[in-house]
N, C-alpha and C positions, 0 to 999 in steps of 0.2 A: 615616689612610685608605689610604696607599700605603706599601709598604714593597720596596726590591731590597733581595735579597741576593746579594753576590758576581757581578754580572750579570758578561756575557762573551761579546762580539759580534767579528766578526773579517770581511773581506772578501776572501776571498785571503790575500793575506801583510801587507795592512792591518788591524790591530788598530784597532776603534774603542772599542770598551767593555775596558777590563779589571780586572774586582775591584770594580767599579761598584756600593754598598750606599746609600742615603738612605733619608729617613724623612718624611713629608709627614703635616701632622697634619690633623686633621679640621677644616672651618670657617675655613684660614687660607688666604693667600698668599703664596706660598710660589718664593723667585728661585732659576734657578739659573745660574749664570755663567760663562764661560770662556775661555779664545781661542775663534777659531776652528779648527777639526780635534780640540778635546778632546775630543766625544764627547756632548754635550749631547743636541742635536737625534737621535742614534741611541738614550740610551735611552732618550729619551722615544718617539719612536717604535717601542721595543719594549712600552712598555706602553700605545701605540694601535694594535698589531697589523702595523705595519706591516714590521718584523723580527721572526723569533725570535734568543730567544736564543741561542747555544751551549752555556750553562750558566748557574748562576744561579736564583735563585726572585725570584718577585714574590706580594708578600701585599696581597689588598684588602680592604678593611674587617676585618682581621685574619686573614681566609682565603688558603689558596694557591691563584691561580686559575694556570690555561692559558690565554693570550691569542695564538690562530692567527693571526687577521684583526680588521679594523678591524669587521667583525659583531659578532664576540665581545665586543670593548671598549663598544661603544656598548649593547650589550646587558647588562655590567656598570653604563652609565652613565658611561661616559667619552665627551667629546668632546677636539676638537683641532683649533685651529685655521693653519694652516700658515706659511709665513713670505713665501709665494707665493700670493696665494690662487686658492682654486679654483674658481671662478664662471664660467659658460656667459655671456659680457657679454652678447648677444642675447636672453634669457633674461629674465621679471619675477624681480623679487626673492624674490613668493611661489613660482614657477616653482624655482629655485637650491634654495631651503630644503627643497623637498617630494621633490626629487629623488631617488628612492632610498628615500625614506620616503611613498609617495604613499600620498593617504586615499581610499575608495573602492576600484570596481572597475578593472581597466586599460581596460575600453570606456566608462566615465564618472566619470572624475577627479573629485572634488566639490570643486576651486580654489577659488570661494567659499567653504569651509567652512577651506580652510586660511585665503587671505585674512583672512577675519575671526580664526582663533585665531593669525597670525602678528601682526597690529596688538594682539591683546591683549597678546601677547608683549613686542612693543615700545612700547606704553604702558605696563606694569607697571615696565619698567628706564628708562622715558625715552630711550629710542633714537633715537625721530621718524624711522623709515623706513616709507615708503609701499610696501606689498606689491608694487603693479599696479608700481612702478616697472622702468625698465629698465637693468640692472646697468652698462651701459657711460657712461648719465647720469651715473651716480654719482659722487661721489668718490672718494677713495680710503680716506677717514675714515666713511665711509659704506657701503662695501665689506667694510673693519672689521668695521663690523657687523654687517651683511647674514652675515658668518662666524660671528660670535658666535651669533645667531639659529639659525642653521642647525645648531649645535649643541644650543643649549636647544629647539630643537624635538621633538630626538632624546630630552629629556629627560635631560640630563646635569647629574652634579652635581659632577662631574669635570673640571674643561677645562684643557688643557696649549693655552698659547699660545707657538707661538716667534718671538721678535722680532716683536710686537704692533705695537708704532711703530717700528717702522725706517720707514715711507713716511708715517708723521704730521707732520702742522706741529706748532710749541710748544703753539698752541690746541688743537689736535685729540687731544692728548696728555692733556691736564688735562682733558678733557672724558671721555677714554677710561677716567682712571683714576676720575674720579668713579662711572661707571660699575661700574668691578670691583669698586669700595668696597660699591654696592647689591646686587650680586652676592653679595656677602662674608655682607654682613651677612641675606641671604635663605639663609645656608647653605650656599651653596656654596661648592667646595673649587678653589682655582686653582695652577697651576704656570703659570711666566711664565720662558722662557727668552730673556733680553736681555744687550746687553752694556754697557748705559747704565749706569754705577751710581750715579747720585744719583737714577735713578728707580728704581731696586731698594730705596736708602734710604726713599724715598717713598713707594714700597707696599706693600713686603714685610716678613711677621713672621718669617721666617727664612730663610735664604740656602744652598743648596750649592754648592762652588765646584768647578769640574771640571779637571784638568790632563793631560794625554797620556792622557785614556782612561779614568782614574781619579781618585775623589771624593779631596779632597784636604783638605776641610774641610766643617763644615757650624755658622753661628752664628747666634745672634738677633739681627735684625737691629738691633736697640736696640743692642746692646752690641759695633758694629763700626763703620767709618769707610771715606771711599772710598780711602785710601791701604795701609790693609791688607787689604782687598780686593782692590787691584791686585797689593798684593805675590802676595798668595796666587795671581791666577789668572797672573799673567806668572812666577814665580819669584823676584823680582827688584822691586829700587824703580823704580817707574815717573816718568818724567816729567808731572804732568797739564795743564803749560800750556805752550803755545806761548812758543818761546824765541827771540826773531830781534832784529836790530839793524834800525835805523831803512834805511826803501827808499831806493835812491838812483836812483829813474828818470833815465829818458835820451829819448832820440825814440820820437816815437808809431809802435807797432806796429801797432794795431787802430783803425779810426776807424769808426762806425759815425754814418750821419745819418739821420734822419727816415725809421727802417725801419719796413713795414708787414708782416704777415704772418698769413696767417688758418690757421685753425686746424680742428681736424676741428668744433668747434661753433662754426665761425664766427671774426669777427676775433679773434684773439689776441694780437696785439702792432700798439701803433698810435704811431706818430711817436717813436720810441724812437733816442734820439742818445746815445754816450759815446763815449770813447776808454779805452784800456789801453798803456801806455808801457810799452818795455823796463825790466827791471829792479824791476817792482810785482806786485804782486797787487789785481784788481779786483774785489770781492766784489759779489753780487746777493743781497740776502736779501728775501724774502715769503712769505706764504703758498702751497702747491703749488695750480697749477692758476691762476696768475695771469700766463701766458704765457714763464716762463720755460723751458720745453718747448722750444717751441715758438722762440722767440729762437736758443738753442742750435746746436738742429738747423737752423735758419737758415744761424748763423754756421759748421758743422762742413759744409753741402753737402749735408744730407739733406731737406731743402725749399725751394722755392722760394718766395722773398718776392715779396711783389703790387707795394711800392713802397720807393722810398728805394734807400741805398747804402754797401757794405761794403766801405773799403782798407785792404789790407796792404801796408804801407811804400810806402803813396804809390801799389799799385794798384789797379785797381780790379776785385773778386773778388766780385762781390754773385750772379753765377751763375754760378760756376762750380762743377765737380762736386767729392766729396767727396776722390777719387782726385787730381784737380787740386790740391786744398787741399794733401792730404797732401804733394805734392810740391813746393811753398812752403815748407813748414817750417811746418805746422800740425796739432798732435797735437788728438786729440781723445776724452775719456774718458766715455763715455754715463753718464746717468743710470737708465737700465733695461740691466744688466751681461745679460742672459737674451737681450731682443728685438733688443738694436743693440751688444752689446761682445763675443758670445761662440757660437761652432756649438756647442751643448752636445754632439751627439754627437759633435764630432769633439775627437780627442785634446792635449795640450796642446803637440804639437808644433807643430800645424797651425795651434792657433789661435794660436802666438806667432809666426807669417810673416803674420797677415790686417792686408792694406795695402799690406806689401812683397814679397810671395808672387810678384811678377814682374818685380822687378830684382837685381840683383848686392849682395850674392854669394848670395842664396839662389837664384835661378834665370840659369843660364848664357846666355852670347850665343847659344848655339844653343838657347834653350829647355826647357832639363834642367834641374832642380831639384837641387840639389846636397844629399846627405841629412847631409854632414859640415855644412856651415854653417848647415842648420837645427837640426842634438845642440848646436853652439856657441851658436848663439841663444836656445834654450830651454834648454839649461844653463845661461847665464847670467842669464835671467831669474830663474830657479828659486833658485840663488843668493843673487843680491842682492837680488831681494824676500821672499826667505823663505819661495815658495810649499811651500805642504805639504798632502801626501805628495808627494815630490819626488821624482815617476817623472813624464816627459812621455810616457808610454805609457798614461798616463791620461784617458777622457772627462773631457771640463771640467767635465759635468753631476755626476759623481762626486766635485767638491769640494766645500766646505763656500763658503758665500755670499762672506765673507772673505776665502778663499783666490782666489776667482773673480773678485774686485775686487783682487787683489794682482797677479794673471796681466797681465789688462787695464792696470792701471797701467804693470806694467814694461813690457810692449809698446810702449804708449806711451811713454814714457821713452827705451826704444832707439833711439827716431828723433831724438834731442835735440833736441826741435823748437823754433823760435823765436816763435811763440806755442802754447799749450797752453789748449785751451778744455773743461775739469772740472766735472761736475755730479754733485753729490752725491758727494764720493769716498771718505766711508768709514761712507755707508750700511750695517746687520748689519756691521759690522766689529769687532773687540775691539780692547780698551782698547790693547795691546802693539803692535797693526797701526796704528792712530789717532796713535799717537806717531811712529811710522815713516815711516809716507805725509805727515802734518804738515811732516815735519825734510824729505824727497825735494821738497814741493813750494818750501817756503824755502830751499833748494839751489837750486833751480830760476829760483828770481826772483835768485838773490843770483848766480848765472851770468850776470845779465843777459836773462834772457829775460821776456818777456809774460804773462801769465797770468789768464786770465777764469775766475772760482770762482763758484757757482752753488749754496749746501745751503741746504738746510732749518732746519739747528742753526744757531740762533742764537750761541749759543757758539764754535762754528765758524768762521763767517764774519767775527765780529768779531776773532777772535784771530788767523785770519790773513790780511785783508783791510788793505790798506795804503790803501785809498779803498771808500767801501761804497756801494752804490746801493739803495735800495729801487726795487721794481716791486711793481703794483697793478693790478688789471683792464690790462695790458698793457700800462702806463703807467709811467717813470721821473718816481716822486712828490718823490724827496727826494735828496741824495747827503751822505752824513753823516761826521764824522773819527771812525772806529770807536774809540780811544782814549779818545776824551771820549766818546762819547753812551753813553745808558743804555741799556737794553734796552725799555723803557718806551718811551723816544721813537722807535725803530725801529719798538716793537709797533703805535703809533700810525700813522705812517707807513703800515703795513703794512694794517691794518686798515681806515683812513678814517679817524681821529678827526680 
């Protein structure tokens, strides 16, 4: 159904695409995988119009077409749904979908007529999304699909998803792919750019793998495995399990007692007590949207708790500001890299000072900002996290998801902080980055420091959680020895059973 040839995209003196050909067949789905900064998400986004090419052809349904704009693609019958999504939250659901596609005149919208053909839409796939709803209710597995929709409305038979579950829980995952399954078998044709690969195993009937820019393999997925898969997209044999020796806590760093914390719909964490001792990692695993948000930005100084109380080494820090934290020796690494880790438009010089942007040595006792010890700070970020393209004359918005969680990390990092409070931290991240940030954080605990971990991936958390908590409706339901328990008995846990 799709075919590049020799694609060839470039930004500047950034090459994103070069030499870039695959072959996407009719009816299938279809992964294509890579680091991050390969090049994935640019040509797919030349073949939803939102780059041209430099050179290159693309053939669809065996034709050469010209694709200027995102018009033109959807007008072939392509959709796309992004890795960010792009929904008006104030907005109904059927409101999102029609947008840009409205039925009727412009002085009388006939929304009832979407309404009902968007609920058809989503009883035919099993969806269960309520048109009138209002997008900020939502989930974010719900969100999903509010995206999805808003593609098959356009009538696409085409849809390129990038990194679909990067923001899904495990449930919401296996819900999502039953879905593409219906999808599939209705005919339609999918590209699914992720960096999960046992969920690439899972859905996909053949795979392209992408490396600095260029396709570098492409196989059926039956006849491949997750470790030559890695080799292909990193270069090199990958590590895929977390590798550490047994924790050797010491005194309590974090004590939290009977905290209360309400949330934009209300209570969101209610009588929530642990501790996290020097020298551990204390994993949080639940379902999203079950007040660990919320907790977080509690504990990091970005909202104020109604009740209860939070010491560090014996203080007592339950309101103090985020600024104050920091200068405790409390890093702190968001869960949303875009709204609370990163100025996208300002450069990556600027965002590797946001914290310490007003003490020494980056800004002088007279008030001057010193431009040599910010090239040093952001050089060495760049560095030793491996961010790429590794120019700090770059907007932040200008990297790839990955790279923009690799920035933030070393940021944090450079303040060697003596507790480190992490959410989600290698959310759209690739397989090569996930090993990295893994071995930085068990560094981290094995220096003797603190460490509150907060993801989604179940895999994650148990592999590197030295004590695991589940939370539930804003509740610490269970604390389990990650080692021994199943995934099963967390799921439980997790869920109410």
């Amino acid at each position: 159904m799709l075919e590049l040839r020799n694609i060839k995209k470039a930004f500047g003196d950034c090459v994103a695409n070069e030499d870039v050909s695959l072959k996407v067949e009719k009816g299938t789905i279809h992964a294509i995988v890579g680091e991050n900064g390969a090049g994935k998400s640019t040509a797919m986004k030349i073949v939803y119009g939102f780059f041209n090419p430099d050179s290159g052809e693309i053939l669809f349904n065996g034709k050469p077409v010209t694709i200027r704009n995102p018009h033109d693609a959807i007008a072939l019958g392509i959709g796309m749904v992004h890795q960010h999504f792009m929904l008006v939250d104030t907005m109904t659901v059927a409101e999102n979908i029609i947008l840009g596609a409205e039925t009727g005149s412009a002085a009388n919208l006939d929304i009832e007529k979407a309404n009902a053909d968007i609920k058809k839409l989503s009883g035919d796939l099993r969806l269960n999304i309520d048109p009138r709803a209002i997008i900020e209710n939502l989930s974010v597995g719900q969100q999903q699909r509010v995206e999805l929709l808003k593609a098959l409305y356009r009538n696409a038979d085409f849809l390129i998803l990038d990194e679909p579950t990067a923001v899904l829980s495990p449930q919401e995952v296996e819900e999502f792919f039953a879905i593409l399954r219906r999808m599939k078998a209705q005919g339609k044709t999918i590209v699914i750019i992720t960096h999960k690969l046992e969920e690439v195993l899972a859905i996909s009937d053949e795979v392209t793998v992408m490396r600095d820019g260029r396709t570098v393999g492409q196989v059926k997925t039956s006849e491949t495995n997750t470790q030559e898969l890695a080799r292909l997209i990193v270069g090199r044999d990958v590590l895929l399990r977390v590798e550490k020796t047994d924790a050797q806590p010491a005194a309590t760093v974090l004590e939290v007692r009977n905290l209360r914390v309400t949330g934009r719909h209300g209570l969101a964490v209610e009588d929530v007590s642990f501790t996290v001792r020097a020298g551990e990692i204390v994993g949080i695993a639940g379902i999203e949207g079950n007040g660990q948000t919320e907790l977080i930005e509690a504990l990091a100084g970005l909202c104020r708790p109604d009740a209860g109380r939070v010491e560090f080494e014996g203080k007592d820090i339950t309101y103090l500001s985020a600024r104050e934290l920091k200068e405790l020796g409390i890093a702190h690494i968001p869960e949303d890299r875009h709204r609370r880790g990163l100025l996208l438009n300002s450069d990556l010089s600027e965002n590797s000072i946001l914290g310490v942007h007003y003490r020494a040595p980056v800004t002088a006792a007279a008030g001057v900002m010193s431009t040599s010890a910010i090239e040093k700070r952001v050089e060495e970020i760049i560095e030793r996290f491996d961010v790429r393209p590794a120019n700090p004359d770059l907007a932040a918005k200008s990297l790839s998801g990955g790279n923009q969680q690799k920035l933030i990390i070393g940021r944090e990092f450079e303040l060697d902080p003596k507790l480190l409070l992490v959410s989600q931290p290698t959310r759209g991240v690739d397989i090569g980055a996930i090993e990295f940030i893994h071995r930085k954080l068990i560094e981290l605990r094995d220096k003797g420091r603190a460490v509150l971990l907060i993801s989604a991936e179940l895999e994650e958390v148990t592999a590197l959680a030295d004590r695991l908590l589940v939370i539930r409706e804003g509740k610490i339901v269970g604390e389990l020895d990650p080692k021994t328990s199943s995934f099963e008995e967390i799921g439980i846990l997790m869920t109410g059973g």
